[in-house]
C-alpha distance (Angstrom), angle and dihedral (degrees) to the residues before:
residue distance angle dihedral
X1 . . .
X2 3.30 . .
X3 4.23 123.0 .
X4 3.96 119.9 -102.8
X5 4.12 98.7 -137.5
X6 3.71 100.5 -98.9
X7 3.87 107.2 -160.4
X8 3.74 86.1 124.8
X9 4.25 115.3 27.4
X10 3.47 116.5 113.2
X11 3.72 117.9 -162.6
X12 4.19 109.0 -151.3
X13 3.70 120.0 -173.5
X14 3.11 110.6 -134.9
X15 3.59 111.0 -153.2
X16 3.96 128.2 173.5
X17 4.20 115.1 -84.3
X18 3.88 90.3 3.5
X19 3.88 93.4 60.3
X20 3.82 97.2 47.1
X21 3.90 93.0 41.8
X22 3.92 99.4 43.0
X23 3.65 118.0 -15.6
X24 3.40 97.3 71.8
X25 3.44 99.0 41.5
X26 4.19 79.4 53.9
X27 3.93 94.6 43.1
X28 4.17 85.8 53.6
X29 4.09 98.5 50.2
X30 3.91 90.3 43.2
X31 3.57 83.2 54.9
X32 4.10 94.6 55.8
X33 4.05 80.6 53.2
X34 3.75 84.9 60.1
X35 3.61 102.5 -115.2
X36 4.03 114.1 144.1
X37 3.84 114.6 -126.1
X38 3.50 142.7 -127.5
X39 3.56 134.0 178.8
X40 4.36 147.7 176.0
X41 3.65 102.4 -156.5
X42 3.86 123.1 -155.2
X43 3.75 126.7 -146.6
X44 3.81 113.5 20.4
X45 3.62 99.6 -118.8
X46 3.51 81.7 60.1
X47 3.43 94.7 52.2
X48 3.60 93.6 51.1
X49 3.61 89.6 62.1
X50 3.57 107.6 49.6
X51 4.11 92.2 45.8
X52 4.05 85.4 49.9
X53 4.04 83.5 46.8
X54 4.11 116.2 98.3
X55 3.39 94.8 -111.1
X56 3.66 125.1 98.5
X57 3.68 120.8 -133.5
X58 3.52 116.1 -150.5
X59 3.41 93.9 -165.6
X60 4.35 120.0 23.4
X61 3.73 131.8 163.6
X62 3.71 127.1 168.0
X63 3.88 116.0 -129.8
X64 3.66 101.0 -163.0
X65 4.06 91.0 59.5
X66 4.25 90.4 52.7
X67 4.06 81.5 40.9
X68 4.51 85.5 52.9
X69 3.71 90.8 48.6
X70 3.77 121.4 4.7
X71 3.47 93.5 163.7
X72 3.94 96.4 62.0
X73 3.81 85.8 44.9
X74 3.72 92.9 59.5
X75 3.84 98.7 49.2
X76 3.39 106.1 -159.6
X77 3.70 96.1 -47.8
X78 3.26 116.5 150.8
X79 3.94 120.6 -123.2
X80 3.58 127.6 160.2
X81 3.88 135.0 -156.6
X82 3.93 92.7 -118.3
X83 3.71 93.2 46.8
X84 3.62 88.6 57.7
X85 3.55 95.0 44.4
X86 3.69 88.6 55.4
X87 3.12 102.5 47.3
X88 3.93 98.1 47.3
X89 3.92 89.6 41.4
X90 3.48 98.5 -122.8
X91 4.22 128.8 124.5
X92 3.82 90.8 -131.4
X93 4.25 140.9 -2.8
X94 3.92 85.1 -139.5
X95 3.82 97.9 97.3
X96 3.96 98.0 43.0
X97 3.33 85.5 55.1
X98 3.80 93.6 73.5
X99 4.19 81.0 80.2
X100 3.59 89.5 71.5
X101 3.52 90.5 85.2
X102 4.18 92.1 165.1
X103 4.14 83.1 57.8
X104 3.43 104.9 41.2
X105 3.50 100.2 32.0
X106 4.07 132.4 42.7
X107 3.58 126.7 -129.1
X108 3.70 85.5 175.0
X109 3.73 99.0 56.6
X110 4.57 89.5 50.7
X111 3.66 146.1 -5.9
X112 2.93 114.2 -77.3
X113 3.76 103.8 8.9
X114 3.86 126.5 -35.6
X115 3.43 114.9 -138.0
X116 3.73 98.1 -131.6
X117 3.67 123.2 106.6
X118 3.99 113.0 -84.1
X119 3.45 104.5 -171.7
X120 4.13 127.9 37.0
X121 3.99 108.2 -105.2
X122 3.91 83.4 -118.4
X123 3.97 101.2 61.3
X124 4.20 76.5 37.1
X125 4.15 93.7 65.1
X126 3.60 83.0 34.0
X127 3.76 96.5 65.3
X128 3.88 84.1 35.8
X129 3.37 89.8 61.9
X130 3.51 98.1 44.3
X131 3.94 88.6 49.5
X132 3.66 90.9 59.3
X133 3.76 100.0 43.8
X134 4.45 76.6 58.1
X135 4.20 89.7 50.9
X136 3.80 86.2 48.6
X137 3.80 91.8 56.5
X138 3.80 102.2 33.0
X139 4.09 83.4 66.8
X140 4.17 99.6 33.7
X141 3.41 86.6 52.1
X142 3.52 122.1 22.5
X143 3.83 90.2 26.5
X144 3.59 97.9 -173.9
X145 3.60 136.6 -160.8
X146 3.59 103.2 -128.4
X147 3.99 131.3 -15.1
X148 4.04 123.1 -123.2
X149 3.99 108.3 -156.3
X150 3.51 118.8 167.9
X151 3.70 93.3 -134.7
X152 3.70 144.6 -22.9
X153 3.92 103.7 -95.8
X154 3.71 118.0 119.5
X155 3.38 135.5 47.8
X156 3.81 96.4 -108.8
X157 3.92 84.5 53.9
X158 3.96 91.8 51.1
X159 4.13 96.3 42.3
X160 3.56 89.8 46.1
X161 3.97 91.9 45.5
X162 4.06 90.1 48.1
X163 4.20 94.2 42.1
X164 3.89 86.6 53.2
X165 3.52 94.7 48.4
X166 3.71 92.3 51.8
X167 4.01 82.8 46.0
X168 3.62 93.5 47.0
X169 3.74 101.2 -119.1
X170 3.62 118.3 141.6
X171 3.91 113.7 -118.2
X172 3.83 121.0 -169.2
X173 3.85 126.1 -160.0
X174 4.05 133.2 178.7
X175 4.32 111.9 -108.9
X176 3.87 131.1 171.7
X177 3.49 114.4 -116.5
X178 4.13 85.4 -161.7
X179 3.88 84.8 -126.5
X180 3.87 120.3 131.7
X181 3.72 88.6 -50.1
X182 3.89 96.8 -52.2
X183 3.74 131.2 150.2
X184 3.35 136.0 -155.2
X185 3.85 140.7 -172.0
X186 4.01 119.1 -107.6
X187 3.92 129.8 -169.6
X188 4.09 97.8 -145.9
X189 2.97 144.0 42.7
X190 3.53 96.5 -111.2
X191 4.08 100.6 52.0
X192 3.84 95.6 -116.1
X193 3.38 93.8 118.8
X194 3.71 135.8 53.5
X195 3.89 150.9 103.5
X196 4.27 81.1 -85.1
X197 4.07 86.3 53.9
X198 3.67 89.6 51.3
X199 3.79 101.2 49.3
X200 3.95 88.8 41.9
X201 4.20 85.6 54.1
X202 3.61 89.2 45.5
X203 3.90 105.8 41.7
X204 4.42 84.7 -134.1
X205 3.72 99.6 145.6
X206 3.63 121.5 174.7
X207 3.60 122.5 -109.7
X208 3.49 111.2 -64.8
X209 3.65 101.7 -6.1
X210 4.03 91.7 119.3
X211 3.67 87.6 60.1
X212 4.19 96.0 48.6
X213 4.46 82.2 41.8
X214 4.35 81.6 55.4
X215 4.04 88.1 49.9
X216 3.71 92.8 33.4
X217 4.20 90.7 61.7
X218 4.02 90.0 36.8
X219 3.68 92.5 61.2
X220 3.91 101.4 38.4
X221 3.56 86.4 47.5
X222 4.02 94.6 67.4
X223 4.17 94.2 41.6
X224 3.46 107.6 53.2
X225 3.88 94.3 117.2
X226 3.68 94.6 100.2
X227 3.84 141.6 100.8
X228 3.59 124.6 -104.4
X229 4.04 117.2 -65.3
X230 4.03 103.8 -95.2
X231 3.74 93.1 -144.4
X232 4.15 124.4 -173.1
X233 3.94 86.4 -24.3
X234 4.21 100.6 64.0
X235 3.61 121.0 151.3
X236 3.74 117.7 -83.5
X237 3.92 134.2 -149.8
X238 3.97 118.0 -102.1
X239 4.59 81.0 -115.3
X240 3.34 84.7 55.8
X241 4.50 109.3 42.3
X242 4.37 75.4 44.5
X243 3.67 90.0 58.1
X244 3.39 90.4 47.1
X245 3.99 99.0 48.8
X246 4.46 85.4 49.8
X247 3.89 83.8 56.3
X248 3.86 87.4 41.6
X249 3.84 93.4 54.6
X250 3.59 94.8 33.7
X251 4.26 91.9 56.3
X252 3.81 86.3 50.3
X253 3.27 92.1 50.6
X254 3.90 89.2 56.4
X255 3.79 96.7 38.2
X256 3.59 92.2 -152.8
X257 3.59 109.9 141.0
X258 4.26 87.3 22.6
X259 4.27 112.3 138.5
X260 3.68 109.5 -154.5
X261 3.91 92.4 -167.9
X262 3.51 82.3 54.3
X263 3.59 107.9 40.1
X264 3.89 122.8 -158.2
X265 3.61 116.1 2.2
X266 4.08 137.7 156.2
X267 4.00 91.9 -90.8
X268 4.14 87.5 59.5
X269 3.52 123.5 -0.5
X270 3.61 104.0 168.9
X271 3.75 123.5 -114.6
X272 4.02 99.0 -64.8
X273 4.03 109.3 40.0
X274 4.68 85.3 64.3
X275 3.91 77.7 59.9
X276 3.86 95.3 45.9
X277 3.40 89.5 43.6
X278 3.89 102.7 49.2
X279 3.99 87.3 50.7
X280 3.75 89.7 46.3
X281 3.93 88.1 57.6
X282 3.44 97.1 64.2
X283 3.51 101.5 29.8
X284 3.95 91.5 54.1
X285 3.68 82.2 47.7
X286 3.56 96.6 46.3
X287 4.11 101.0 50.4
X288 3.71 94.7 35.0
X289 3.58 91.2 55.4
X290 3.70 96.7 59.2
X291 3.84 100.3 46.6
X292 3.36 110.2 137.6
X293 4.24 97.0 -114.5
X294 3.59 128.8 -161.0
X295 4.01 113.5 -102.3
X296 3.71 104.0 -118.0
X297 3.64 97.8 -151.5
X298 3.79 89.3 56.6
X299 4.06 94.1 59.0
X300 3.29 113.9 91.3
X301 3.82 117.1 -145.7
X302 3.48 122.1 12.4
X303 3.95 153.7 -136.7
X304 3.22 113.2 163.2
X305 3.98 131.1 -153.4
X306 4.29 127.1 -171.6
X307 3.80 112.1 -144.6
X308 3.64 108.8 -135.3
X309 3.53 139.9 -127.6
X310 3.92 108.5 -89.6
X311 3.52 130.8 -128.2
X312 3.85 89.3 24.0
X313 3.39 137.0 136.5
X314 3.98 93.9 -121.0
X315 3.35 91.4 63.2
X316 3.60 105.8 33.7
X317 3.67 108.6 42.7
X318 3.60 108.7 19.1
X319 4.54 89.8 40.7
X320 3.61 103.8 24.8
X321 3.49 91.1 140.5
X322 3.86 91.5 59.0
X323 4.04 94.0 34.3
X324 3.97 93.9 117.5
X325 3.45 91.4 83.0
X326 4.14 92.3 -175.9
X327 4.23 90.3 50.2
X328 3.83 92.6 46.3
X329 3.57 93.1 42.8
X330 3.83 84.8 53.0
X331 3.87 100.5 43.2
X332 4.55 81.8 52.2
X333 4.22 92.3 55.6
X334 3.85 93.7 46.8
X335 3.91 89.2 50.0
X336 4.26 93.3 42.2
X337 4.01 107.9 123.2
X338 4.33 120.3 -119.5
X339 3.57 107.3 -41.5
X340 3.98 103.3 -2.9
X341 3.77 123.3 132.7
X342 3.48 134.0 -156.4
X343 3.83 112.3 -124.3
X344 3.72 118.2 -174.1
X345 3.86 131.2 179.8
X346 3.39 126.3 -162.6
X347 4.37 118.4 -119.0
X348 4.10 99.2 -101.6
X349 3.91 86.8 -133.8
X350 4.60 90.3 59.5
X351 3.97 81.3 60.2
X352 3.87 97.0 104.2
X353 3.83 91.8 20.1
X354 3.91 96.3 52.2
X355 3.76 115.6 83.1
X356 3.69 121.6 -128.6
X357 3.74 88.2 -125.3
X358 4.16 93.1 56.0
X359 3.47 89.7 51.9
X360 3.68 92.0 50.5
X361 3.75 95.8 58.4
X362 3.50 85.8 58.2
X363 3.99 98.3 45.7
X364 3.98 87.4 54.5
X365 3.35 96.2 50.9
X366 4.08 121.9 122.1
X367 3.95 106.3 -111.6
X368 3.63 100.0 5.0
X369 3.67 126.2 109.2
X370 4.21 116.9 -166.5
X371 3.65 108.3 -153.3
X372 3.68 124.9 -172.0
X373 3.95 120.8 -75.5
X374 3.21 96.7 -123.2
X375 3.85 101.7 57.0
X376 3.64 108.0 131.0
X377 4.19 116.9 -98.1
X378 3.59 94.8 -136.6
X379 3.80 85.5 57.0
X380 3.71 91.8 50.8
X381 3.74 94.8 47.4
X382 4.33 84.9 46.2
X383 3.93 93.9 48.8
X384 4.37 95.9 37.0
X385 3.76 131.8 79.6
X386 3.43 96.8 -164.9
X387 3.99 140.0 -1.5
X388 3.66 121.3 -138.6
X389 3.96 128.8 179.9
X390 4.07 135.0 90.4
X391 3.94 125.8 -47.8
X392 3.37 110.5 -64.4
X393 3.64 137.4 144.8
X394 3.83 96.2 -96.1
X395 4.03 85.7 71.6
X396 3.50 88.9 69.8
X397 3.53 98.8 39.6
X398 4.13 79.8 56.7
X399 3.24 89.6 55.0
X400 3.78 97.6 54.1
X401 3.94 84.2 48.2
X402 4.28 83.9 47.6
X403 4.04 88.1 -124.9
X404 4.06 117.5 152.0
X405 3.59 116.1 -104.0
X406 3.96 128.6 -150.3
X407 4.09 105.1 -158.0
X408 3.92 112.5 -174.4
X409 3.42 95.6 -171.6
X410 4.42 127.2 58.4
X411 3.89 96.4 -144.4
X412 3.51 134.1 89.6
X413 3.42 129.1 50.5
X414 3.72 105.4 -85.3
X415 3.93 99.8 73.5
X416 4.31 83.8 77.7
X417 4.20 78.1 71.4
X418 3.77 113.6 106.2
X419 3.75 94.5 -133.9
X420 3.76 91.5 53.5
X421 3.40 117.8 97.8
X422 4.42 122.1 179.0
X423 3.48 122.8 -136.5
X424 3.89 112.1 161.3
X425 3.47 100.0 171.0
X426 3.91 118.4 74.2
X427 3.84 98.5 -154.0
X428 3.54 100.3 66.0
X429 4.08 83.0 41.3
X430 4.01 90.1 108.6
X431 3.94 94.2 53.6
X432 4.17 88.6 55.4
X433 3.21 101.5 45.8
X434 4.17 95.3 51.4
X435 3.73 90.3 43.3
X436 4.01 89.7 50.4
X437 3.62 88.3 43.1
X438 4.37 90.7 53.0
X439 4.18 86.4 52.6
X440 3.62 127.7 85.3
X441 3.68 119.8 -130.9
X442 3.52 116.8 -148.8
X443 3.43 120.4 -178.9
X444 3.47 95.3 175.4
X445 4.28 96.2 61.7
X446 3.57 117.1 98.9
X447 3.84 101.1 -109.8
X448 4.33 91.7 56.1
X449 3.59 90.7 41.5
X450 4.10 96.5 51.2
X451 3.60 92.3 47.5
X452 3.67 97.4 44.8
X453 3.98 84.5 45.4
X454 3.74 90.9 48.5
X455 3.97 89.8 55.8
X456 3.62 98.5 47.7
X457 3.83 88.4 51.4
X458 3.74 97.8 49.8
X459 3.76 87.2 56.7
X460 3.63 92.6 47.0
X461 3.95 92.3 44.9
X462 4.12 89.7 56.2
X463 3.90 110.3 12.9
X464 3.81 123.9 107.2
X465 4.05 133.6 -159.5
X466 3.82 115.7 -178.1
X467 3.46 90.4 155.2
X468 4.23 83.5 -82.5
X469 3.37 96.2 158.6
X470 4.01 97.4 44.3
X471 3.66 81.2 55.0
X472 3.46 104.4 46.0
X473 4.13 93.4 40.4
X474 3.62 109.4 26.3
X475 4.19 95.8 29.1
X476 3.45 95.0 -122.7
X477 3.92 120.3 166.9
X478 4.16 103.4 -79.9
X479 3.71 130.3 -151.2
X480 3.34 95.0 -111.9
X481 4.12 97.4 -175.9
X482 3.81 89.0 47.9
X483 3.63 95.2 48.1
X484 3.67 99.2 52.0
X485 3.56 85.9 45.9
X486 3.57 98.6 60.2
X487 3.64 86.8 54.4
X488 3.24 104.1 45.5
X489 3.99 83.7 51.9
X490 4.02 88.4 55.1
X491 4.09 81.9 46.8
X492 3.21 98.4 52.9
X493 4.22 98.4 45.6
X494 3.96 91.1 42.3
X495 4.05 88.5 56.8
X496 3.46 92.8 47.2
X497 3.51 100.6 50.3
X498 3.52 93.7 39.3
X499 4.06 81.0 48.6
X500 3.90 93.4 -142.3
């Protein structure tokens, strides 16, 4: 088939909350520029809306239909594993399939997810397949000029993001620099590239943004005694998880968005799992809130790991090798030098989502200590010698605090910190950690402070706020004007360097 010229298609993915609350808004006023649009939409409420929207769509496909029956959407055609492989550049589709949290994992079996297999690894490389057969067409025949996704999440997101690299097509996504609430634009899935990579590389700050970095560090510096940010997932009020289950049982009732290959998920769960789930809230909340933790100030000498957030992209995608949290935190204690303990706390926004029983596996654990989630950071950073774990935004608090940092995975943004060091693989785990443990950290020499300086100034010379995320999470009123524009900005420099 031959290409449409592409100089100005946009591809938007249109995903659930995000579409409604910005990207159609976005999709609209890069229309008035003139720019045709295409779009995968996800959820089919969603869907509904932004085909009953003015603006045409040159190019619209819903995902959740493909996701109900992938084998009717491929019709017959005939994809293999390897040719996907090769054409995405990748050795096997196995590990990006850990983002498929409704396959891999069951929200049927447990609240929140069971970690049992949902979906038979046959209808899974059938839905792969399909997927694929939907990337090849998206750039035969839309053929766009660059691709807006709000994030890097999902599989389709991730094949789509590695076919147009191999294509050359310019694909943008939303990332958290971990800076005074700033975000910033990345090209992959894994945040090592980006305008924020390239002005880190080439020391090109923005006016002033050295001087806000010196501030930035000043202030952090004397408010460290604090628990861990909570993040989308924050506690909510017994009003609001009951408003919740009514809109629970009244979406199963409908059945609109409800997957039958799937089964029950958190778009349309039927009339009983809201139920299970509102009881599960408190009784998660209840039990794990009177485990009997370990004192931290009575442990001796510490390494100290963060629990993340679970389903979630940063664990998932980005550290899928490391994203059985209980096995990895086992395979760290057995290789702990002398007298070192592994402490772990659980994230403050798991503690009606975590099951008793999870947290249990952890508690009874040889060499690991679980303290209480709410035990203060600045105490943790006092009482540890060095953190270890996936990227998260605790490494760069640690780095404010100048406290050595174990990252097993080389993605995301923090490993540019100075107190990050990578070790991906476990066996030479021991070795690290003894060497890290012989050098001095100071955070106050020249070299740490210029390159922690430098970072905090390349996210204040490109990140953005605009309340984006209260928007896109907690529908709050958005900026509309402002948030096209910072797009449209990202647009614009993408196309230029890319000289399209």
């Amino acid at each position: 088939m031959t290409k449409i010229d592409r100089k100005k298609r946009i591809f938007i993915i249109q995903q659930r909350g995000w579409a409604i609350n910005i990207g159609k808004s976005l999709a609209g006023n890069f229309k008035n520029l003139g720019y045709q649009i295409g779009t995968v939409t996800f959820k089919k409420t969603t869907h509904k809306l932004i085909t009953e929207s003015s603006n045409k769509y040159e190019f619209i496909i819903n995902h959740d239909t493909i996701l109900e029956n992938p084998q009717k959407y491929l019709n017959n055609t005939d994809i293999t594993l390897a040719e996907i492989c090769n054409e995405l550049g990748i050795e096997s589709i196995w590990p990006l399939v850990q983002s498929l949290r409704n396959h891999v994992k069951s929200y049927k079996q447990k609240y929140y997810y069971g970690f049992s297999q949902n979906v038979k690894d046959e209808d899974i490389i059938i839905y792969i397949k399909a997927i694929h057969k939907l990337v090849r067409k998206i750039i035969d025949e839309f053929n766009p000029s660059i691709v807006i996704s709000p994030n890097f999440v999902g599989y389709f997101h991730i094949s789509l993001n590695l076919y147009c690299q191999k294509q050359h097509i310019p694909m943008i996504g939303i990332t958290d620099t971990k800076v005074d609430g700033l975000l910033t634009f990345t090209n992959n899935y894994l945040e090592t590239t980006g305008e924020f990579v390239n002005i880190l590389n080439n020391l090109r700050f923005k006016e002033g943004s050295l001087d806000k970095a010196e501030k930035f560090i000043k202030k952090e510096r004397e408010k460290l005694n604090r628990t861990f940010a909570y993040g989308f997932a924050r506690p909510k009020s017994l009003i609001s998880n009951f408003k919740e289950l009514i809109r629970g049982v009244m979406v199963g009732l409908i059945k609109r968005n409800y997957n039958p290959t799937l089964g029950p998920t958190t778009d349309n769960a039927g009339v009983f799992y809201p139920f299970r789930d509102f009881y599960f809230k408190y009784y998660n909340s209840y039990k794990n809130k009177r485990i009997q933790y370990y004192d931290i100030e009575k442990i001796d000498k510490i390494i100290f790991c963060p629990l993340k957030f679970q389903p979630e992209a940063s664990i998932d995608v980005i550290a899928w090798a490391f994203n059985n949290q209980i096995e990895t935190i086992r395979q760290i204690a057995m290789r702990l030098p002398d007298d070192y303990t592994l402490v772990v706390k659980d994230h403050p926004s798991m503690l009606s989502f975590r099951s008793p029983s999870y947290l249990k596996k952890i508690y009874n654990t040889a060499n690991v200590k679980l303290i209480s989630p709410n035990t203060k950071i600045d105490l943790i950073f006092e009482r540890s010698d060095i953190i270890i774990g996936t990227s998260c935004t605790m490494f760069f608090e640690a780095a404010i605090y100048g406290k050595k940092v174990i990252q097993l995975n080389d993605s995301g943004f923090t490993k540019y910190l100075p107190n990050v060091q990578i070790v991906q693989n476990l066996d030479i785990l021991t070795n690290k950690i003894n060497n890290l443990l012989e050098t001095k950290l100071d955070p106050k020499s020249q070299n740490y402070h210029s390159s922690l300086l430098n970072y905090i100034a390349a996210a204040y010379s490109i990140g953005f706020n605009e309340n984006y995320i209260g928007v896109w999470e907690r529908n709050e009123k958005p900026n509309e004007r402002k948030i096209f524009e910072i797009f449209k900005k990202e647009v614009d420099r993408v196309k230029k360097n890319t000289n399209d």
